[in-house]
ROSENU-918451 format. One record per residue: chain; x, y, z of N, C-alpha, C in turn; residue number from 1. Coordinates in nm, 3 decimals. Example, Ala and Ser with C-alpha at 12.3 -4.5 7.8 and 13.67 -1.06 7.14 Angstrom:
ROSENU-918451
REC  chain       nu       nv       nw      cau      cav      caw       cu       cv       cw  resi
REC      A    1.319   -0.569    0.780    1.230   -0.450    0.780    1.320   -0.330    0.780     1
REC      A    1.285   -0.225    0.708    1.367   -0.106    0.714    1.290    0.003    0.787     2
END
This chain:
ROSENU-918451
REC  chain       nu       nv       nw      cau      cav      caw       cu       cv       cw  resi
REC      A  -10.612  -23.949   -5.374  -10.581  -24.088   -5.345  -10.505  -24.100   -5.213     1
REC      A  -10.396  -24.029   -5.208  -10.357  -23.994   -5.078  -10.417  -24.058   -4.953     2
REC      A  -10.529  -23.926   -4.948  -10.621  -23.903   -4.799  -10.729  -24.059   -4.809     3
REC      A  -10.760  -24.090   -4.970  -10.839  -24.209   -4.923  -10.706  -24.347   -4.848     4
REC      A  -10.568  -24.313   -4.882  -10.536  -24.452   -4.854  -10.479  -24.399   -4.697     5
REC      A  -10.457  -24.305   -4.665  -10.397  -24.257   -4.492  -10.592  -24.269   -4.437     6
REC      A  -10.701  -24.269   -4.470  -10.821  -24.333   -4.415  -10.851  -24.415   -4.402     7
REC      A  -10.776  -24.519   -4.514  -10.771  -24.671   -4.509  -10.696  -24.758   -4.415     8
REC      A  -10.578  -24.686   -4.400  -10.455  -24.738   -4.287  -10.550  -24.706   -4.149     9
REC      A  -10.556  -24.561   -4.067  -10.656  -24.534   -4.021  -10.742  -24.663   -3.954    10
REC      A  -10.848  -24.693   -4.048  -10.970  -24.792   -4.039  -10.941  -24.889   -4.034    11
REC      A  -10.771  -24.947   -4.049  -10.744  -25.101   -4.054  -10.674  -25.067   -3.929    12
REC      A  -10.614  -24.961   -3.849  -10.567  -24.993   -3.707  -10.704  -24.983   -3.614    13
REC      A  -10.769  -24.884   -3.671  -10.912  -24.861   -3.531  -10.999  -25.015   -3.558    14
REC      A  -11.018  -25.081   -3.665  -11.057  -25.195   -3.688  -10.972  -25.310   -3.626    15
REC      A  -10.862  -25.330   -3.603  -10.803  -25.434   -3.524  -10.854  -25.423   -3.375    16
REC      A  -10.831  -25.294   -3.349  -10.805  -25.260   -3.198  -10.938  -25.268   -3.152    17
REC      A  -11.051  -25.256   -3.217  -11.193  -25.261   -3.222  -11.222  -25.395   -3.213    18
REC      A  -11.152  -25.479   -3.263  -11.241  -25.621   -3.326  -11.173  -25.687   -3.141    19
REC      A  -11.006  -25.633   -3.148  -11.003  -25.684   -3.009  -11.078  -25.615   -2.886    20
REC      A  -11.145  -25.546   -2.887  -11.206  -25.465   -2.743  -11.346  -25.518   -2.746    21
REC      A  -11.415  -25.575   -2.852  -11.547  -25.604   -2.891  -11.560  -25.703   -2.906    22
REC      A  -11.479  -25.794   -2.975  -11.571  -25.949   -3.002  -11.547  -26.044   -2.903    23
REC      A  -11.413  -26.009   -2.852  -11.395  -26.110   -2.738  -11.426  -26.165   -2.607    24
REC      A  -11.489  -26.258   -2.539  -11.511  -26.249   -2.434  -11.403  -26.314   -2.361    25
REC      A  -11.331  -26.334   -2.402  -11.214  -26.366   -2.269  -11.100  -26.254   -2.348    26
REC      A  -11.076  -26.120   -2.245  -10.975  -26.062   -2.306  -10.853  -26.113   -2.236    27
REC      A  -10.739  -26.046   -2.265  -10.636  -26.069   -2.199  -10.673  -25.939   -2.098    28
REC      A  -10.557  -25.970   -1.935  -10.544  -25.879   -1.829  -10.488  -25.755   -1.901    29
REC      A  -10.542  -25.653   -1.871  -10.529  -25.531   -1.909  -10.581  -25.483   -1.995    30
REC      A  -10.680  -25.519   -2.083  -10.744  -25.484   -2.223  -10.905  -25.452   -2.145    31
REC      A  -10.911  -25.304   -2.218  -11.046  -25.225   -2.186  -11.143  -25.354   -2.250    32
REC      A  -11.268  -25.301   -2.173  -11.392  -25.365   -2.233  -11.503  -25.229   -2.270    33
REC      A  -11.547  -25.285   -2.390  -11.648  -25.140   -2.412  -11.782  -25.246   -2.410    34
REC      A  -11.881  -25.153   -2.430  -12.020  -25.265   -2.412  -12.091  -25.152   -2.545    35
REC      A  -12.207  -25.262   -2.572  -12.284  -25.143   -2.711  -12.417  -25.044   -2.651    36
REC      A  -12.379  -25.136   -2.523  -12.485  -24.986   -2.450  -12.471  -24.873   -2.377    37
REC      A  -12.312  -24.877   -2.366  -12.251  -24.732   -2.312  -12.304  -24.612   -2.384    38
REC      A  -12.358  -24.510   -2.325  -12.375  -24.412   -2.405  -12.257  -24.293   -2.488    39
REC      A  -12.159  -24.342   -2.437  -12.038  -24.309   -2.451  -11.934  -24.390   -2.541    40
REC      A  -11.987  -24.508   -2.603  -11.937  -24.594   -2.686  -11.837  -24.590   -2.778    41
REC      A  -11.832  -24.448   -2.834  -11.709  -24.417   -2.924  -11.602  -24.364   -2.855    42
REC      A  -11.669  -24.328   -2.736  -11.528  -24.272   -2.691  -11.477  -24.388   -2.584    43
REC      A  -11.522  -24.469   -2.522  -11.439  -24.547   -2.543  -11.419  -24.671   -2.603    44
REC      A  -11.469  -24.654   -2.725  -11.411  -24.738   -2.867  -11.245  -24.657   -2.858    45
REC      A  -11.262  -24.558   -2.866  -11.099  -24.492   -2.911  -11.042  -24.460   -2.795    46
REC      A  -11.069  -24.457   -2.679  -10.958  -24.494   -2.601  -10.915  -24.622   -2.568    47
REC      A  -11.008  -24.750   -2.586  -10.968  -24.856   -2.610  -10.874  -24.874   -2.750    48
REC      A  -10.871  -24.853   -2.818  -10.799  -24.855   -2.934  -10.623  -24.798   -2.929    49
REC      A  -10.628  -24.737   -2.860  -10.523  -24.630   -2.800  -10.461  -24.712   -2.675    50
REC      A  -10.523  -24.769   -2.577  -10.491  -24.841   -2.509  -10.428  -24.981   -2.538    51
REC      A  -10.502  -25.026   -2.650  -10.397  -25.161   -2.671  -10.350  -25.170   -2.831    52
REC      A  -10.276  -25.019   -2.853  -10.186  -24.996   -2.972  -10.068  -25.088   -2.950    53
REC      A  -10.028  -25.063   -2.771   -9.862  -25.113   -2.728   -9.870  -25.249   -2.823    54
REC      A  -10.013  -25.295   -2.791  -10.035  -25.468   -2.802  -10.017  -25.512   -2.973    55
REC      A  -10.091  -25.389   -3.046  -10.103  -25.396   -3.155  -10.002  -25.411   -3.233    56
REC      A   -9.879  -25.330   -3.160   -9.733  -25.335   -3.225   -9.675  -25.417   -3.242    57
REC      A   -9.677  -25.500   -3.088   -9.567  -25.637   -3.091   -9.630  -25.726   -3.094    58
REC      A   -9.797  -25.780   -3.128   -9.891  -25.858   -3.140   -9.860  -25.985   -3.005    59
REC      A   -9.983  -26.052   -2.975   -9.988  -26.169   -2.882  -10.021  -26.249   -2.941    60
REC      A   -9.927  -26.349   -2.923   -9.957  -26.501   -2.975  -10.074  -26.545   -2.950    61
REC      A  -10.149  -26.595   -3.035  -10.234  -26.659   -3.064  -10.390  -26.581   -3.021    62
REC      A  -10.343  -26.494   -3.034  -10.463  -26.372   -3.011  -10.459  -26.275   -3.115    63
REC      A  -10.359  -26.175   -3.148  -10.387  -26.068   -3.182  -10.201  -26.037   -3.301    64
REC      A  -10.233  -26.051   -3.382  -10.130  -26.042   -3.509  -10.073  -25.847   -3.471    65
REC      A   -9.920  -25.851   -3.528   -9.871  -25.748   -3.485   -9.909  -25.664   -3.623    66
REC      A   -9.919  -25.529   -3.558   -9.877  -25.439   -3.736   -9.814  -25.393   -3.778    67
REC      A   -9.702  -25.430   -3.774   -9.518  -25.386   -3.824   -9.565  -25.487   -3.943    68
REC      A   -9.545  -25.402   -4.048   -9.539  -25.486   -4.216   -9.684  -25.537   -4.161    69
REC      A   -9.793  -25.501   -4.179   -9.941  -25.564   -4.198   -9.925  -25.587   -4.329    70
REC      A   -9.954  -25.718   -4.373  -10.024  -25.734   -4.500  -10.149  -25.795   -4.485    71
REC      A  -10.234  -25.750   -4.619  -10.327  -25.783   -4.673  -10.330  -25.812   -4.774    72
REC      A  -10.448  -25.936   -4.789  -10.421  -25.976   -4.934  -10.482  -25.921   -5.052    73
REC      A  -10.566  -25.862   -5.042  -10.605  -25.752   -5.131  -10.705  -25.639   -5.061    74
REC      A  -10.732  -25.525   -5.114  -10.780  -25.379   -5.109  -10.848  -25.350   -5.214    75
REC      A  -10.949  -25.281   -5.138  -11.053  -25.240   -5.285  -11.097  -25.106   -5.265    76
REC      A  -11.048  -25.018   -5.327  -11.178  -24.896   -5.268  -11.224  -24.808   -5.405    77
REC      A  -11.308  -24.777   -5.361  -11.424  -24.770   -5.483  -11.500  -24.633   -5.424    78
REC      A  -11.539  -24.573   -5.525  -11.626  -24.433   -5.464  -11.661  -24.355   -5.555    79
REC      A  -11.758  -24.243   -5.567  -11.816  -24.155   -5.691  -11.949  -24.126   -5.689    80
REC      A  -11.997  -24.079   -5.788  -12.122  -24.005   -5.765  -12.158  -24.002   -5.922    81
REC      A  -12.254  -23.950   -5.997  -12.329  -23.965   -6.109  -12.176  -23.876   -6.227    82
REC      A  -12.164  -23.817   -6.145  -12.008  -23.780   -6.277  -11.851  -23.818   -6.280    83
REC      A  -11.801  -23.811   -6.171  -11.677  -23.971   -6.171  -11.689  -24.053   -6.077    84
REC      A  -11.664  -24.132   -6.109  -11.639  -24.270   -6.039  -11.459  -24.350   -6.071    85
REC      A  -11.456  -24.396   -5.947  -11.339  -24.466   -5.947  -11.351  -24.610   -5.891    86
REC      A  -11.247  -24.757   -5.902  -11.235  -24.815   -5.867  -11.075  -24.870   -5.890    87
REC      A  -11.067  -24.897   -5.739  -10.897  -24.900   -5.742  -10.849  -24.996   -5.653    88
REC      A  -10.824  -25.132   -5.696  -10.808  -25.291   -5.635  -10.601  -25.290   -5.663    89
REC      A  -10.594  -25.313   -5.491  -10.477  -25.319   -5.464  -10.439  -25.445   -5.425    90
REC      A  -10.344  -25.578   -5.486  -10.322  -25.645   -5.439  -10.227  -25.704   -5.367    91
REC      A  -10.187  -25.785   -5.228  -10.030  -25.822   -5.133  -10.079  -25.704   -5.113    92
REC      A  -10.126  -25.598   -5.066  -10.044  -25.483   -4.985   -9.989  -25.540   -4.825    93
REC      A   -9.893  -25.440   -4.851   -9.802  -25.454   -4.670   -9.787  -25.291   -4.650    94
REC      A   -9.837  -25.262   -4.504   -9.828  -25.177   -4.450   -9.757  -25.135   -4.340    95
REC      A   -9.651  -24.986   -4.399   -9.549  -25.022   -4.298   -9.564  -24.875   -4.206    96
REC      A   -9.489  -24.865   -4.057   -9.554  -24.762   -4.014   -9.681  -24.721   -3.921    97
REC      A   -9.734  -24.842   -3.952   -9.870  -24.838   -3.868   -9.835  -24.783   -3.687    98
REC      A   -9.721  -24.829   -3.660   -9.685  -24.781   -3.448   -9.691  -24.626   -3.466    99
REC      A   -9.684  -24.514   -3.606   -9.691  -24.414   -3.525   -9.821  -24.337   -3.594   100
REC      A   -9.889  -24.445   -3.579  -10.061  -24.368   -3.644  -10.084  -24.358   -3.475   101
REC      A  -10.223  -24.265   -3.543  -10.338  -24.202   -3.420  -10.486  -24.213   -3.447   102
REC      A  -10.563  -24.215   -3.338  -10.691  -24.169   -3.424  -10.760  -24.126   -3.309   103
REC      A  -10.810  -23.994   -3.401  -10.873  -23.878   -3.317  -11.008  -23.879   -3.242   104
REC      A  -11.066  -23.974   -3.398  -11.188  -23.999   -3.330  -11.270  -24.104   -3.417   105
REC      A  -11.359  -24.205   -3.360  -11.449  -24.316   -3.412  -11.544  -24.244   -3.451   106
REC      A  -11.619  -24.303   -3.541  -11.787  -24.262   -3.549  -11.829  -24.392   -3.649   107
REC      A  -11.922  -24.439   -3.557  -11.993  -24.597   -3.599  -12.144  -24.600   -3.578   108
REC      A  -12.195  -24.717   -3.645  -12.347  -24.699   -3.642  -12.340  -24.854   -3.678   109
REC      A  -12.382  -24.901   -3.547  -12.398  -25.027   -3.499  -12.563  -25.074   -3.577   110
REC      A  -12.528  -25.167   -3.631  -12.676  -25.258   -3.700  -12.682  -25.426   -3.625   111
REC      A  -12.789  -25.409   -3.582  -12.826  -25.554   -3.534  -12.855  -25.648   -3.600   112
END
């Protein structure tokens, strides 16, 4: 349970930092831009991610929420195979800690 919830924290910082490097078309000055046709896309998915952690910490108004105490309003993770299975619904979580995560590396598979 551990390693699934330090994968979960993980996927909710590379997922912020992602949603800001990707969906936006007006970024703020200083924020990488990645495109989905770089052939190089994950890598810099995660150096974009890495690049606007600073941002991630102390969040920008009306852009981008900080992650000191992230909450969410609920968590679900679920997983197994034909002999156990689990399902394990977490609700309010707040996540504390998130300024001294890392991540080593993305791996995504973009669907149109």
């Amino acid at each position: 349970m551990r390693k699934t919830m330090c994968t979960l924290v993980n996927a909710i910082t590379i997922s912020l930092g992602l949603s800001v490097v990707v969906a936006l078309d007006d970024l703020p000055q200083g924020f990488p831009r990645c495109h989905r046709s770089d052939p190089e896309l994950e890598k810099c998915l995660l150096e974009a991610t890495e690049t606007v952690r600073p941002y991630m910490i102390t969040g920008v108004p009306n852009f981008l929420p900080s992650i000191q105490n992230f909450s969410i309003p609920q968590v679900v993770l679920q997983d197994g195979n034909e002999v156990l299975n689990y399902r394990a619904q977490f609700n309010n979580v707040t996540l504390y800690g998130l300024k001294t995560t890392n991540s080593k590396n993305i791996a995504l598979t973009i669907k149109i």
